[in-house]
C-alpha positions as CSV (number, residue, x, y, z in Angstrom):
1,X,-11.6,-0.4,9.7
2,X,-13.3,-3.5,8.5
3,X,-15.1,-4.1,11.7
4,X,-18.3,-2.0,10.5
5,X,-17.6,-1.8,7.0
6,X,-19.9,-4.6,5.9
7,X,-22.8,-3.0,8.2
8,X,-21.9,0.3,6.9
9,X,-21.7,-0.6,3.2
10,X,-23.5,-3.4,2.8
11,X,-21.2,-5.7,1.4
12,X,-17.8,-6.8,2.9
13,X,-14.7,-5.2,2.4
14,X,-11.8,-6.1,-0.3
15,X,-8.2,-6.4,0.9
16,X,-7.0,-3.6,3.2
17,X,-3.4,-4.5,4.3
18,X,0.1,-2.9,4.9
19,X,2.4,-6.1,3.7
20,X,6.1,-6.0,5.4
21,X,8.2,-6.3,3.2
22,X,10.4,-9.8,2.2
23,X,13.3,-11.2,0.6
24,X,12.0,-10.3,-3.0
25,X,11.0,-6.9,-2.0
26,X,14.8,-6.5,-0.2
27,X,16.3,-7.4,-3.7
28,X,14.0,-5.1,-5.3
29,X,14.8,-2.0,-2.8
30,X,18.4,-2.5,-3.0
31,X,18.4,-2.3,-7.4
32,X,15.5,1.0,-6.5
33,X,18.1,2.6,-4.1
34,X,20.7,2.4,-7.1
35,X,18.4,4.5,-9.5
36,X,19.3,8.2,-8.7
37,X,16.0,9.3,-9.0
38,X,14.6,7.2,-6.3
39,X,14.5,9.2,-3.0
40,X,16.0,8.2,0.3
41,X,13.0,8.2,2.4
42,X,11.6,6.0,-0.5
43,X,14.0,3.3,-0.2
44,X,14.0,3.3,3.0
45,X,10.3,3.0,3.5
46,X,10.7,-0.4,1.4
47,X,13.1,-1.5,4.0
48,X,10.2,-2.6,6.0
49,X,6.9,-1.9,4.1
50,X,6.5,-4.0,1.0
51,X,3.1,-2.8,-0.4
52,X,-0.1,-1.2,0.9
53,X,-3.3,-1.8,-0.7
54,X,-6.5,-0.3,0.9
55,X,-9.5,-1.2,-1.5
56,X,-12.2,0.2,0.7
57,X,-11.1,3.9,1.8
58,X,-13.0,5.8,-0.9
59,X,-12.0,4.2,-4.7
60,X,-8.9,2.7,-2.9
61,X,-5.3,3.6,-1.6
62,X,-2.1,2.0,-3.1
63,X,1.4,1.7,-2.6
64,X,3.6,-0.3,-5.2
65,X,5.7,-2.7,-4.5
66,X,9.5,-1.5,-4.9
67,X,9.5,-4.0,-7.4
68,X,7.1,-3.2,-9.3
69,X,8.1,0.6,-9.2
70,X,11.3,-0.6,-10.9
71,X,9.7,-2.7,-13.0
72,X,7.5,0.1,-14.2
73,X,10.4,2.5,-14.4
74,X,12.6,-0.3,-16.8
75,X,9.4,-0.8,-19.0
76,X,8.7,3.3,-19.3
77,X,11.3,5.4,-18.0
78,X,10.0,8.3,-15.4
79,X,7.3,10.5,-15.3
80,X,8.1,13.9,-16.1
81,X,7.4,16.4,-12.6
82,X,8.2,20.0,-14.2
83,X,7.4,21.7,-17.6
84,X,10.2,21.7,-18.8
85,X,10.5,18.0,-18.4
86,X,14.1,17.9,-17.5
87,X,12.8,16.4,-13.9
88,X,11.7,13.1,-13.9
89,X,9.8,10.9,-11.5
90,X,8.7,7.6,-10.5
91,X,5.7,6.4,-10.1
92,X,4.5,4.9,-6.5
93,X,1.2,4.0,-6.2
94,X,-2.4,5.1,-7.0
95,X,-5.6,6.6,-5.9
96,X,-7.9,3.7,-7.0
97,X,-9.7,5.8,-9.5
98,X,-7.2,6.4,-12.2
99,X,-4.9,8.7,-10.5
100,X,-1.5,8.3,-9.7
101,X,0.9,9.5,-7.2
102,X,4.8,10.1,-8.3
103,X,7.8,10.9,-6.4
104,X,10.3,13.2,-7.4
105,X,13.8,12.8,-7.3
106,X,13.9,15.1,-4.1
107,X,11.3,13.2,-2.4
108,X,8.0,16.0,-3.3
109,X,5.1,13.7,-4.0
110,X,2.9,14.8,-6.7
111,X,-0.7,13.3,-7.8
112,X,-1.7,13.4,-11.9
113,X,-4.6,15.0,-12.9
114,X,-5.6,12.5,-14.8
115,X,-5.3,8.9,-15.8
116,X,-2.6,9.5,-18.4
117,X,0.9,9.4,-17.7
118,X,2.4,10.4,-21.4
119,X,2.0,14.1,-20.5
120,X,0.9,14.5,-17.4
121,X,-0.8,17.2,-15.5
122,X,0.6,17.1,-11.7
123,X,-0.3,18.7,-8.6
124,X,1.7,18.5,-5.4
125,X,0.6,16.9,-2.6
126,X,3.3,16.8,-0.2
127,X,6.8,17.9,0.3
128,X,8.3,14.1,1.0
129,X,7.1,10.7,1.8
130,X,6.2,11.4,5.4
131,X,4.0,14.3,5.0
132,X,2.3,12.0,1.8
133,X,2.1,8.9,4.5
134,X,0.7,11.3,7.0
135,X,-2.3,12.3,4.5
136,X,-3.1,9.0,3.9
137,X,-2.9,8.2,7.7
138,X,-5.7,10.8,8.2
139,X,-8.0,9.5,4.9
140,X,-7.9,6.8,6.7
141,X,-8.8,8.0,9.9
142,X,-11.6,10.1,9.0
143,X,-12.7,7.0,6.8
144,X,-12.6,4.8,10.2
145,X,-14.6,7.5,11.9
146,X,-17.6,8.8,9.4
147,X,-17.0,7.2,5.9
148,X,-15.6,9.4,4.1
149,X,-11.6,9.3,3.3
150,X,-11.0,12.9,2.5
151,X,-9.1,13.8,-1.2
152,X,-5.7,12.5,-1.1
């Protein structure tokens, strides 16, 4: 991805990396799997993957850490994901331009409309992790190949 990106953009490219994860992110995964609202496919995912940030694929992808999805779940509780806002969720990453992406308790993935999180407007964007991971998988691609990453 970075191989053209300077030619392409003029200017070189940011961090763009999938960091495995280590021991801190092991401690953090094991207090996340305790949280009941943290689904499976999430802690397992930071079994292995620590972060991902990619700063150049349209305003820029991002994964949390698992520690820092706790921290941000200790410092502000959950997000709600329904209207009657007995569903909560926790928040995994971003979309670089002010939008962030939340999983449910039963894995769906959902995006905010906007940058507030106090009452947020969500839409769905996948039914678990793997179909969210695939999405980003093809912004990627399709950024790789012409440019443009795709909405996400």
């Amino acid at each position: 991805m970075t191989g053209e990106f300077e030619r392409r953009h003029s200017f070189p490219p940011g961090t763009n990396v999938v960091r495995q994860a280590n021991h801190n992110d092991a401690a953090a995964t094991r207090t996340l799997a305790q949280v009941s609202l943290a689904p499976a496919d999430l802690v397992t995912f930071y079994d292995s993957i620590g972060d991902v940030t990619w700063a150049d694929v349209g305003n820029g992808y991002s994964l949390a850490s698992a520690s820092d999805v706790l921290r941000r779940f200790q410092e502000h509780g959950v997000v709600a994901v329904d209207a009657d806002q007995t569903a909560g969720g926790l928040v995994i990453g971003s979309n670089g331009g002010g939008l962030c992406y939340v999983a449910g308790a039963d894995g769906t993935i959902y995006r905010t409309r906007t940058a507030s999180l106090d009452e947020p407007e969500l839409d769905k964007v996948a039914d678990d992790l793997q179909q969210f991971l695939e999405l980003l998988e093809r912004s990627l691609t399709r950024f790789v190949a012409d440019g443009e990453p795709g909405y996400q």
